[in-house]
C-alpha positions as CSV (number, residue, x, y, z in Angstrom):
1,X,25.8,-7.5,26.3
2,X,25.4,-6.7,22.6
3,X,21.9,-5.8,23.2
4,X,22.6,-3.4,25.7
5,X,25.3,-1.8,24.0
6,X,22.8,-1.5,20.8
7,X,20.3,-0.5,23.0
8,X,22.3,2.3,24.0
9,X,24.0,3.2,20.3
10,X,20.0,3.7,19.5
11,X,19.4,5.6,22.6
12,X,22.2,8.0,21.7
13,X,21.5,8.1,17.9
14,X,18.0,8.9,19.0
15,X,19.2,12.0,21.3
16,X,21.1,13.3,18.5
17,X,18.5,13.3,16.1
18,X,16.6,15.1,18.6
19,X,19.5,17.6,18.5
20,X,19.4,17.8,15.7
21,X,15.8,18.2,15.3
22,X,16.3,20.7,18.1
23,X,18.6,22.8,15.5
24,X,16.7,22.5,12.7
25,X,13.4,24.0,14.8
26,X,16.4,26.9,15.9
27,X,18.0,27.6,12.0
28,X,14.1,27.6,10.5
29,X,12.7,29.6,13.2
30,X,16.0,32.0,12.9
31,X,15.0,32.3,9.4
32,X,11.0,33.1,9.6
33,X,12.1,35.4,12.1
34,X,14.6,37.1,10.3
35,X,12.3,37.0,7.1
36,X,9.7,39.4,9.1
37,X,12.2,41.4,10.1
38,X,12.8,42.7,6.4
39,X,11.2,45.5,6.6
40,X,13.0,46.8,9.1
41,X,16.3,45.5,7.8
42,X,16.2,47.6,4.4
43,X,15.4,50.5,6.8
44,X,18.6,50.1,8.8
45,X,20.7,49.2,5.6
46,X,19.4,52.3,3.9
47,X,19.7,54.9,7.2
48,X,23.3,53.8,7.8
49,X,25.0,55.0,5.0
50,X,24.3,58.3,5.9
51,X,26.9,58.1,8.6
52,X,29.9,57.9,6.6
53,X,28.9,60.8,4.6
54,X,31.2,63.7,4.5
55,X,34.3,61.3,6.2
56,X,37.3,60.4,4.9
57,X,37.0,57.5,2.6
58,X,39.5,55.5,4.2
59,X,37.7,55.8,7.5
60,X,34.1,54.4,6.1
61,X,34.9,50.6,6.7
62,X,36.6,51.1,10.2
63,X,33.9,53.5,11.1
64,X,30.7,50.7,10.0
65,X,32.8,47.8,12.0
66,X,32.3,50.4,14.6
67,X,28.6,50.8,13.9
68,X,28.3,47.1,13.6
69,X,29.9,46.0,16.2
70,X,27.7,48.7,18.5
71,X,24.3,46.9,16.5
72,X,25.9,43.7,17.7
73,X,25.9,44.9,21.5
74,X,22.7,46.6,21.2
75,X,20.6,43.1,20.4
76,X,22.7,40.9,22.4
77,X,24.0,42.5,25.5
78,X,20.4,45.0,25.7
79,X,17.6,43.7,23.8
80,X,17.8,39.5,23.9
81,X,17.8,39.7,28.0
82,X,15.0,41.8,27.6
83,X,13.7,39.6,25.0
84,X,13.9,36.9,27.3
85,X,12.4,38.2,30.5
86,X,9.5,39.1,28.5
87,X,9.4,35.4,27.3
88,X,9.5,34.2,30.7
89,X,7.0,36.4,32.8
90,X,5.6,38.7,30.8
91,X,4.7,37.2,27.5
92,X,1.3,39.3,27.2
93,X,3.6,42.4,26.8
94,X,5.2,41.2,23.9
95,X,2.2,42.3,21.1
96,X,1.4,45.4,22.9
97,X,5.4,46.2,22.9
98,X,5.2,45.2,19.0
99,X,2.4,47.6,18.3
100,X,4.7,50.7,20.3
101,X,7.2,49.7,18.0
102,X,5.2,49.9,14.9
103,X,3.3,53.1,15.7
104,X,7.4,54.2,16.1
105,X,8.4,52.6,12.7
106,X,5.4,54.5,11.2
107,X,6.2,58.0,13.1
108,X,9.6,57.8,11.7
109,X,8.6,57.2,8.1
110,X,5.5,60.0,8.2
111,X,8.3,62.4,9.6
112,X,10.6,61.4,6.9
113,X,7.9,62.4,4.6
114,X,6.8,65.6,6.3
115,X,10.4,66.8,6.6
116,X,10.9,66.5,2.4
117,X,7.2,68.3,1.3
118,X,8.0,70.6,4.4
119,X,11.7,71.1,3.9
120,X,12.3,70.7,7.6
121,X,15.1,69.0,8.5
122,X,16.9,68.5,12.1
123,X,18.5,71.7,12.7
124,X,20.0,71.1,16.1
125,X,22.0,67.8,14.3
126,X,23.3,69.9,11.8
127,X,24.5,72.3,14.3
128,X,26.5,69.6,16.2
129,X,28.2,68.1,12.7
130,X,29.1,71.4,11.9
131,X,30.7,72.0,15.2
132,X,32.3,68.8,15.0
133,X,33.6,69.6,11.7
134,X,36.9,71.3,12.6
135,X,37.9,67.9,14.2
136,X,37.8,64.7,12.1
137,X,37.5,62.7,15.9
138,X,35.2,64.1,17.0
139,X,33.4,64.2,14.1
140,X,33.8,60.5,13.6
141,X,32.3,60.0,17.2
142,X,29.8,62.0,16.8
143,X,28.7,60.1,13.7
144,X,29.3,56.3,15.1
145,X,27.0,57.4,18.3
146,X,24.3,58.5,16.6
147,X,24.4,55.3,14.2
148,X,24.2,53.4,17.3
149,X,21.6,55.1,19.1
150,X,19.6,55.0,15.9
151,X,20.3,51.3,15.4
152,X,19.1,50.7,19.0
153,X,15.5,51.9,18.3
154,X,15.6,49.8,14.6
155,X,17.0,46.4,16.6
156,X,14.7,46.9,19.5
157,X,12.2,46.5,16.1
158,X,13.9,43.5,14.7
159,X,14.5,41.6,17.9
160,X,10.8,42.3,18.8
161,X,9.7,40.8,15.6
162,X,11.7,38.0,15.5
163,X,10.7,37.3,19.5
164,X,7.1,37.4,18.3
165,X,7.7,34.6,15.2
166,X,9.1,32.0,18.3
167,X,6.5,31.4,20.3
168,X,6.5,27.8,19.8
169,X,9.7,27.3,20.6
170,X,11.1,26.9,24.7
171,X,13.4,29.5,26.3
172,X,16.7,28.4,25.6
173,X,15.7,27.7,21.8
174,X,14.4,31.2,21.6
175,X,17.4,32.8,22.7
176,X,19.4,30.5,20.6
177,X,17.4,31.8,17.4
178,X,17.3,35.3,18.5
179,X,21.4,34.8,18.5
180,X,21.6,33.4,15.7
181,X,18.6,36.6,13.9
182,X,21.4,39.1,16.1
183,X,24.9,37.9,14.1
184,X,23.0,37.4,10.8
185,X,21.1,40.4,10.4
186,X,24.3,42.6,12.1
187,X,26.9,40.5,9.3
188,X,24.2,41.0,6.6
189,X,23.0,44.4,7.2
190,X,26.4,45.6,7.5
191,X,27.8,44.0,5.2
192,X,25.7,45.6,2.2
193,X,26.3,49.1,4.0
194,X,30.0,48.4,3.4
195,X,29.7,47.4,0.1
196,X,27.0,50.5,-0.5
197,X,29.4,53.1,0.9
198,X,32.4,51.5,-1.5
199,X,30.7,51.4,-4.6
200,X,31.7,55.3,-5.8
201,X,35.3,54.0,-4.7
202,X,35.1,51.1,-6.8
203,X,33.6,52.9,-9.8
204,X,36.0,55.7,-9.6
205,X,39.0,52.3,-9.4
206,X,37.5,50.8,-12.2
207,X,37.0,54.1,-14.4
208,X,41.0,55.2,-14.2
209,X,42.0,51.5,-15.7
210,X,43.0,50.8,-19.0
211,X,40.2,48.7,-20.5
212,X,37.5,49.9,-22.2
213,X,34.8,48.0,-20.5
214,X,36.1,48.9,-16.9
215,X,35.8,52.2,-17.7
216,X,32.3,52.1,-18.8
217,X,31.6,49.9,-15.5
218,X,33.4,52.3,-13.1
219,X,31.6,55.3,-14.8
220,X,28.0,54.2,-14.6
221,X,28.8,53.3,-11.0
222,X,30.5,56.9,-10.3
223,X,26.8,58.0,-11.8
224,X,24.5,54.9,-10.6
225,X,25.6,55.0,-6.7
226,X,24.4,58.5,-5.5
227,X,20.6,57.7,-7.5
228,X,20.9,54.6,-5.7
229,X,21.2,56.3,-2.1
230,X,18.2,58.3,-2.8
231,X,16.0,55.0,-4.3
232,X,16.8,53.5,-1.1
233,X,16.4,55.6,1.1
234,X,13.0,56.1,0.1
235,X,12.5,52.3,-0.2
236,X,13.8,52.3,3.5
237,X,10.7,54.6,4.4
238,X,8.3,53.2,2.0
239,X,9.2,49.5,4.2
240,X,9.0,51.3,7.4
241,X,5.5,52.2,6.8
242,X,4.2,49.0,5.8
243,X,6.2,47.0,8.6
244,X,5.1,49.4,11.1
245,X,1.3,49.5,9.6
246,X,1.4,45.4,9.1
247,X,2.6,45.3,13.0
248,X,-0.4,47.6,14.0
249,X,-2.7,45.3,11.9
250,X,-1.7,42.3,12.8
251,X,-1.3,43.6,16.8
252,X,-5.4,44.9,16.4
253,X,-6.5,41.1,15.0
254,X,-4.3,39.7,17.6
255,X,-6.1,42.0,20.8
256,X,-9.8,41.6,19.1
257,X,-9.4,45.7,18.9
258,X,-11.1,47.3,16.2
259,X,-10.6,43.9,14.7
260,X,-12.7,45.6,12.1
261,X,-9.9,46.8,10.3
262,X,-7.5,44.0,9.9
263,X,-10.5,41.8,8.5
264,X,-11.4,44.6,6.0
265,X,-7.5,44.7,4.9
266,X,-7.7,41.0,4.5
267,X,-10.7,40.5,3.0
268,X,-10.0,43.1,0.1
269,X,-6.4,41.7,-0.3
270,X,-8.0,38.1,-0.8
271,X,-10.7,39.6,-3.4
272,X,-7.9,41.2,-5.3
273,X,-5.9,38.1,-5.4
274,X,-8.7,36.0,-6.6
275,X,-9.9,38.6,-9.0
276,X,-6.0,38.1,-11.3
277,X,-5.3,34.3,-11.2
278,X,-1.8,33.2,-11.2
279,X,-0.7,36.4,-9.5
280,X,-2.6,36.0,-6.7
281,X,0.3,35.9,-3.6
282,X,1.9,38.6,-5.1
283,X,-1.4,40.9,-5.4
284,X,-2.3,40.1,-1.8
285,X,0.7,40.8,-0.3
286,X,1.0,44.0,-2.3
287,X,-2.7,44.7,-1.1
288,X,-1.5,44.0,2.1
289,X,1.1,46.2,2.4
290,X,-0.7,49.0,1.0
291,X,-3.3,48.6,3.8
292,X,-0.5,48.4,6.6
293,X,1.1,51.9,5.0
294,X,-2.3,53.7,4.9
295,X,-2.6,52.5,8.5
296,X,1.0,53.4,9.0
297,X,0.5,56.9,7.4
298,X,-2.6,57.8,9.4
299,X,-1.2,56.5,12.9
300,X,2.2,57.8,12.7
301,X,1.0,61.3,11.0
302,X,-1.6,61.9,14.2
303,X,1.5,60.6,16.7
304,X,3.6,63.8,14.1
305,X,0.8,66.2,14.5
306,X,1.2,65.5,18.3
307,X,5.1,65.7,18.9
308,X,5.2,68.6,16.1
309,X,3.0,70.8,18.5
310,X,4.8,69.9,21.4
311,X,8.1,70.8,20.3
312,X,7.3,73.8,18.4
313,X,9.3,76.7,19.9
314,X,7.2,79.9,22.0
315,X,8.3,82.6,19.1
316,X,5.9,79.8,16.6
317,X,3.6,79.0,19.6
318,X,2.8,83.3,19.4
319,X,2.5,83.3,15.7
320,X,-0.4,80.8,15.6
């Protein structure tokens, strides 16, 4: 009888460090996955704040637990099911997806680009905010939906990533990790945006205080926050071209197409790596991303060219 019942303590001990095992395969995947995702995470933190602009400053944090809480539906409710059904019948889809999504992610940034040496900027959106200017509800919606639609296209990105670091794992682990990429990308992302959009507020708190050294912090941070905006919202565009670029390499190596080009990237980032010593994984992933951006630039400014000419109105079509 003791034997049994030991036999079965070890049985169960053994299932739970299978469990456990089980987790640890889930948290560590989570974490690659989310790791890959980066890119497009600094992206998403540095579009958002955008939003909020021109609101009332005690709306900003209600209006981003909106905008979260719309992310938060967007990868769970939308994109892990379609995550999954990929998984399960169409898992060849997945790297051809990823490369859509990457030729996106590059589009976006080369648009970004040609919008600030062109001075072209979205007219029609404009149009709508200053319609919806006279009321600070509708304005407000207005806002929150088009941080969700835009956050739709950018999770579809994350969740696509993250879906192609678990391939190892089965079907209910992979939809456990893509959870658990979902609530900590949403909380972290978010998060910093909230803290981002606060910053002036808490400079211009710490500036009207009585203490010498809180003013000087509130000050620099009345100065520091609108330079920081700008810095990362090109940071943002500068990762979106070397996510999207590294996704188009990686998806050409992966589909033996033009494979060419990934090998020469590689090869040149190894050389350069070699070539300084102790600096070499920092050189190789800088070479790295420089190749993915080129590709990025060149791919996503021929996809501009395209949807440029397309939408160009008749009285420009005449002209040329």
């Amino acid at each position: 009888m003791p034997s049994g019942l030991i036999a079965l303590l070890d049985d169960v001990a053994t299932i739970a460090k299978l469990a456990a095992a089980s987790l640890d395969d889930v948290a560590g995947a989570a974490g690659k996955a989310g790791t890959k995702a980066a890119g497009v995470v600094i992206d998403d933190t540095a579009v958002t704040p955008r939003y909020v602009t021109g609101l009332a400053p005690e709306r900003e944090l209600p209006i981003i637990g909106k905008i979260a809480w719309g992310s938060l539906k967007n990868k769970v409710l939308l994109l892990l099911p379609a995550a999954l059904l990929l998984t399960a019948f169409a898992p060849f889809l997945i790297t051809p997806l990823l490369m859509i999504g990457g030729a996106y992610l590059a589009f976006e940034a080369t648009e970004k680009i040609l919008e600030k040496l062109l001075h072209d900027h979205d007219h029609l959106h404009e149009e709508q905010l200053v319609d919806a200017m006279a009321d600070p509800a509708d304005l407000e919606a207005l806002q929150v939906k088009g941080a969700i639609r835009t956050d739709l296209i950018l999770s579809a990105e994350i969740m696509a990533i993250a879906l192609a670091s678990l391939e190892h794992l089965n079907l209910w682990m992979t939809a456990f990790a893509l959870v658990a990429v979902a609530f900590a990308i949403t909380a972290g992302v978010y998060g910093v945006v909230a803290l981002i959009v606060k910053l002036d507020d808490i400079g211009l708190h710490l500036a009207q205080r009585g203490s010498r050294s809180a003013r000087v912090i509130g000050e620099a941070l009345v100065h520091v926050v609108p330079k920081m905006l700008t810095a990362l919202s090109g940071i943002g565009t500068a990762a979106m071209l070397w996510v999207g670029g590294g996704i188009l390499l990686h998806g050409l190596d992966d589909l033996n197409v033009a494979g060419f080009i990934p090998h020469a990237v590689h090869d040149l980032a190894h050389a350069a790596g070699a070539a300084v010593g102790p600096f070499q994984a920092i050189v190789e992933w800088l070479v790295n991303a420089l190749g993915g951006a080129v590709l990025g630039i060149i791919v996503g400014g021929a996809i501009a060219a395209v949807v440029r000419r397309l939408t160009k109105h008749p009285e420009e079509l005449i002209v040329d």
